[in-house]
N, C-alpha and C positions, 0 to 999 in steps of 0.2 A: 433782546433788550426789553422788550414785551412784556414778556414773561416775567422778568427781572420786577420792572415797574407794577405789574399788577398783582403780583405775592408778595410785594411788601420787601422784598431781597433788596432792592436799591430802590433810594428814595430822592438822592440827589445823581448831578451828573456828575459828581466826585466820586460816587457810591456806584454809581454805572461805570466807568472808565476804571477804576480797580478792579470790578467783579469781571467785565469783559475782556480787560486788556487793550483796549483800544487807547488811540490820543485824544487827546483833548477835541481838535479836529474831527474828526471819524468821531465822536458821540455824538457832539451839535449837528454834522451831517445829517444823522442817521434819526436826532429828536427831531430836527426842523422835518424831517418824512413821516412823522408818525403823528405831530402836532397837525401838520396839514393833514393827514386824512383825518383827522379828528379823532383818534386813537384814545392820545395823550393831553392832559394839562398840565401845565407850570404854576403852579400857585406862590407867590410872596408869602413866607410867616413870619417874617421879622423887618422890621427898618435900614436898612442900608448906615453901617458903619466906615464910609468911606469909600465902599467898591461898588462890585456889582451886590444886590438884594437878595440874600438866604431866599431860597426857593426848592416846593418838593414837588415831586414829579410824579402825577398821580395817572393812573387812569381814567379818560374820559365816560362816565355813565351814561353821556346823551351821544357818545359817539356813533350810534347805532342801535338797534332792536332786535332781539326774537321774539318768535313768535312760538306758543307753546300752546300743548292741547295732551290733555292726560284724559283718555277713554276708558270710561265704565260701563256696564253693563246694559245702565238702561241712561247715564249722563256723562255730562264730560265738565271737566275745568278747562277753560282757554284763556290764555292771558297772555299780555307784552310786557316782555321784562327787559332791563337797558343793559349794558354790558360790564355791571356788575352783579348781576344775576337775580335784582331786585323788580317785584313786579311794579307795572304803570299801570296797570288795568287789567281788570282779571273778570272774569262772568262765567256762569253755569251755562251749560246748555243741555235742555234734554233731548239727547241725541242716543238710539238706540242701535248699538253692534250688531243687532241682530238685521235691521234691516241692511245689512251689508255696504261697501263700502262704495257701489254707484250712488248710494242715500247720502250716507254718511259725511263722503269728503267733498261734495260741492257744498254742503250746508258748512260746513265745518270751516271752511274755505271763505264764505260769506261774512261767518263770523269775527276771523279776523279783520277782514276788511273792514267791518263797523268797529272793532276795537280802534283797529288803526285811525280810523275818522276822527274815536271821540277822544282818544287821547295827541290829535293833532298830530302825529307821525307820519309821514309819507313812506308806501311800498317802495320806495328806493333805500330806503334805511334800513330796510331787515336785511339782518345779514346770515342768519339762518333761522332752521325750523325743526322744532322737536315734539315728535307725538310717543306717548308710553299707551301701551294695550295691555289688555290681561290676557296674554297668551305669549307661547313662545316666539321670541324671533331670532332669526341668522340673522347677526347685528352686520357683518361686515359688507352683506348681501342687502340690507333693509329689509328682507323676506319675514313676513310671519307665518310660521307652518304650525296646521292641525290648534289653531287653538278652539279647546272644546265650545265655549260658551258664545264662539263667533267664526263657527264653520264657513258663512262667506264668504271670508278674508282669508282662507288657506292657501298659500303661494301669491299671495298679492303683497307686491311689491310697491309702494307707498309713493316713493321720491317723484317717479315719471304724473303721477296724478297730480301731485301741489306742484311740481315744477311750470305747470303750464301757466299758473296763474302769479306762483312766488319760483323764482328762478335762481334760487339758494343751495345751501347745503342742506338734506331733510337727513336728521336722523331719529332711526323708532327703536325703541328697546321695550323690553316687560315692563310692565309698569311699577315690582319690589324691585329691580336693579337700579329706575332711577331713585326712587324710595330712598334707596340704602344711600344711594350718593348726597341724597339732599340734608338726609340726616347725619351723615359724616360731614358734612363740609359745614350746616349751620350750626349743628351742637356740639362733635366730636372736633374740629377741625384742629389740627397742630397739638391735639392731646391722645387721639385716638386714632390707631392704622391698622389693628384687626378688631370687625366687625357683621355683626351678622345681623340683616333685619328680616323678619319673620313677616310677611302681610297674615291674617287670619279672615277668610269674607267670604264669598263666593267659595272662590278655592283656599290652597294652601301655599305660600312658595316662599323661598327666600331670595334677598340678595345677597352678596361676601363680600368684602371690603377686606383685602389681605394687603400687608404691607403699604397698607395709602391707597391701594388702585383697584376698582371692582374687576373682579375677576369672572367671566361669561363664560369661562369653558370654552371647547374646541369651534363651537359652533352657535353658543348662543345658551346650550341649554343647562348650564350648571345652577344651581342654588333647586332645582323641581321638586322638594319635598315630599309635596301632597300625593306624589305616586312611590311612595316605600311603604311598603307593608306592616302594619302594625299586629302585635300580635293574637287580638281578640276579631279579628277581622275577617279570618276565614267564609268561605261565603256570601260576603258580601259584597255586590257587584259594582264597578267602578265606569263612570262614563269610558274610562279612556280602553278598558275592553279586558282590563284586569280586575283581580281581586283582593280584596282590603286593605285597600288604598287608606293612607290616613286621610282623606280630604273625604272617602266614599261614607267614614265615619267621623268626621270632625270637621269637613265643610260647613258650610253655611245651610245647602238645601238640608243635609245629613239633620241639622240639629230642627230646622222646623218640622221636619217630620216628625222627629223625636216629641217635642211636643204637642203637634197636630193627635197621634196615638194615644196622647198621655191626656186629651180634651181640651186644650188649649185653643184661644184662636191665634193664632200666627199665621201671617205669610210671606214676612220679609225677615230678611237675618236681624233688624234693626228692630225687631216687634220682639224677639230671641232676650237681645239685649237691654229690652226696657223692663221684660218681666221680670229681670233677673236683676235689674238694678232697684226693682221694685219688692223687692224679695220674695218673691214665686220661687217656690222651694225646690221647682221641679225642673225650671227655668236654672234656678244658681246651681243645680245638679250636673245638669245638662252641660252647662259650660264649664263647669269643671272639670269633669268628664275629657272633656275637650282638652284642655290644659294639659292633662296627664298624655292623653295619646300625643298629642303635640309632644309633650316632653318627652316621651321613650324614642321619638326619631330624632327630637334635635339633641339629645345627649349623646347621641351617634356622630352629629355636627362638629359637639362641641370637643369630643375626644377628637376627630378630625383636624378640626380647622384653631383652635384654643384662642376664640376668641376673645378681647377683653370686655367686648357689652353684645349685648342680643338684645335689640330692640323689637319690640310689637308694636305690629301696627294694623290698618285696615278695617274694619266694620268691628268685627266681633272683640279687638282691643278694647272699646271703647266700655268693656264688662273689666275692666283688667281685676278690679277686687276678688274677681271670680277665676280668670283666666291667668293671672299669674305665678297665684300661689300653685295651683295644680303643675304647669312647667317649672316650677323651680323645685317641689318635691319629687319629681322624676328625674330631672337633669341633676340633681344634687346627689340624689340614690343612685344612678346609673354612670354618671361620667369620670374622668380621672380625676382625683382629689386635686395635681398639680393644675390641671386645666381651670376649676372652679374655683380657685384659690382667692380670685382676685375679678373674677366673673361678675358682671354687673348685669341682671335679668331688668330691664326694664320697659313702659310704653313710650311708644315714641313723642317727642318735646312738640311735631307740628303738626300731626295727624293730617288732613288733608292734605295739606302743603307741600308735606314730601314731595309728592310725584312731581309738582309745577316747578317746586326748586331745583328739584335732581334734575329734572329734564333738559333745565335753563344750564346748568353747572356742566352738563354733556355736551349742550351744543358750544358754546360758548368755549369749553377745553377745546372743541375741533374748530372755532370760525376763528380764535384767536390764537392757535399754536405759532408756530414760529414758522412751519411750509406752509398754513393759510396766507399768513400776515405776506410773506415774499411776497407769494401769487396774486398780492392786491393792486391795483392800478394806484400807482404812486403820482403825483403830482411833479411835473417836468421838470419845473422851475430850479429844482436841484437835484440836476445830472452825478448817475452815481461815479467818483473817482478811484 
């Protein structure tokens, strides 16, 4: 009935009681249990012509909290978002993966609790917790394994560390999975169900969005781009212990080198992207560059998976006048005509926000499904019949 009410399927208890089949009886049961835990609202939209008062039956946004933390390399986004996946407070923190995750999750930890303070919300309200990394993880396990740029956090399992303090449901995914979900659900949502979004930054990777529902592979590790082979690559060495890796030539470090050699000063991908928006010839080369290697693996995608948008995103998107055109000359040259027919290559509508939204839209799919909702302590006063 949840679920009903908060996609929008049923709006009244008229509109609930046809979709479910239930009586009259058994709906009001079943709203009076959802209104008392603070689930649901009833709102009045019209004046009473005689009877009972026209009323829709919404979702409550203050009915609870999560709590959200998207980790980067050398910072993180953390925010409280209410249980329409909208944030209340959101702040940076620079928090470094590298010093591992005895650093990382007490501070991290701290943080929300000052969120929680200044946005007035009591740690009885969260009703779960979602962190995205830039590396791989066993989602069903919450394990992240071997990710390169935060050796470690290899085999560290997340949930047992925040449960001590927040005593929730903790889910962690890559940080383009939740991406891709954030960007289907704010800009693609009820228009678009196959979708591909591309991070470009540091590394390479994607998230899949097939038939409506992100797709994680057997284990966690599907969408890994940035470790297939490209074909001018030969030789060239790749952290992960291969060779010509698209990410060992079209990552982030890949391209500051490129212009460090070329006399440039750079030292972050974002020093990359300002030459190149400044017209540094050697800089707008560079990332083109980039685009084409990108585009001969994701045409491989696209013959695959025949998605209807590929979205960019992540640090080096943010060149897209540069980084576009190079993947959509490659993907256009290389993949089925019927695949790109209708193919929409574009950056993505929220740039940062992805990972905070997708994250929120993850946990919230799992604190609000319908085996969550059971499992919640219901309010006595109306014994079930």
């Amino acid at each position: 009935m949840l679920q009903l009410i908060r996609t929008g399927a049923a709006t009244t208890r008229t509109e609930v009681g046809r979709a479910t089949g239930l009586s009259r009886s058994a709906v009001s049961l079943r709203l009076d249990q959802l209104t008392s835990r603070g689930l649901v609202v009833e709102r009045s939209f019209a004046p009473s012509t005689g009877g009972r008062r026209p009323s829709r039956l919404e979702l409550n946004p203050d009915g609870g909290v999560v709590l959200i933390a998207s980790l980067g390399a050398t910072r993180a986004r953390v925010a409280v978002c209410d249980l329409t996946g909208t944030v209340v407070l959101e702040s940076r923190a620079d928090l470094v993966v590298g010093d591992g995750p005895e650093v990382v999750v007490p501070a991290l930890l701290d943080r929300f609790d000052e969120l929680l303070e200044k946005c007035g919300r009591d740690p009885g309200e969260v009703l779960g917790l979602g962190v995205s990394v830039p590396g791989t993880v066993e989602f069903a396990a919450g394990r992240i394994v071997r990710p390169p740029i935060m050796p470690a956090w290899d085999e560290v399992v997340l949930a047992p560390l925040v449960r001590a303090r927040f005593p929730v449901p903790v889910l962690v995914d890559n940080d383009v999975n939740v991406m891709a979900l954030g960007e289907q659900y704010a800009v693609h949502r009820g228009q678009v169900e196959d979708l591909l979004f591309v991070k470009a930054s540091t590394g390479i990777g994607a998230g899949i969005i097939a038939g409506g529902r992100l797709q994680r592979g057997a284990l966690g590790a599907a969408g890994d781009i940035g470790h297939i082979r490209v074909h001018d690559g030969a030789g060239v060495p790749c952290h992960c212990g291969l060779e010509g890796c698209l990410e060992a030539l079209a990552g982030g470090p890949a391209l500051i080198a490129q212009l460090q050699a070329a006399g440039l000063s750079v030292s972050h991908l974002l020093d990359v992207v300002e030459q190149a928006q400044d017209g540094q010839a050697e800089a707008v080369r560079v990332v083109r560059e980039a685009g084409r290697r990108m585009g001969e693996v994701l045409a491989g995608a696209v013959n695959l998976l025949n998605p209807a948008v590929m979205v960019l995103g992540g640090d080096l998107a943010r060149a897209e006048e540069y980084l576009l055109p190079g993947i959509r000359e490659v993907v256009y040259q290389r993949s089925n005509a019927l695949a790109t027919r209708q193919l929409q290559i574009v950056a993505s509508a929220l740039g940062g926000r992805a990972s905070v939204l997708g994250s929120a839209v993850m946990v919230l799919d799992e604190v609000l499904s319908p085996s969550s909702v059971d499992a919640m302590g219901w309010p006595s006063r109306h014994p079930e019949r």
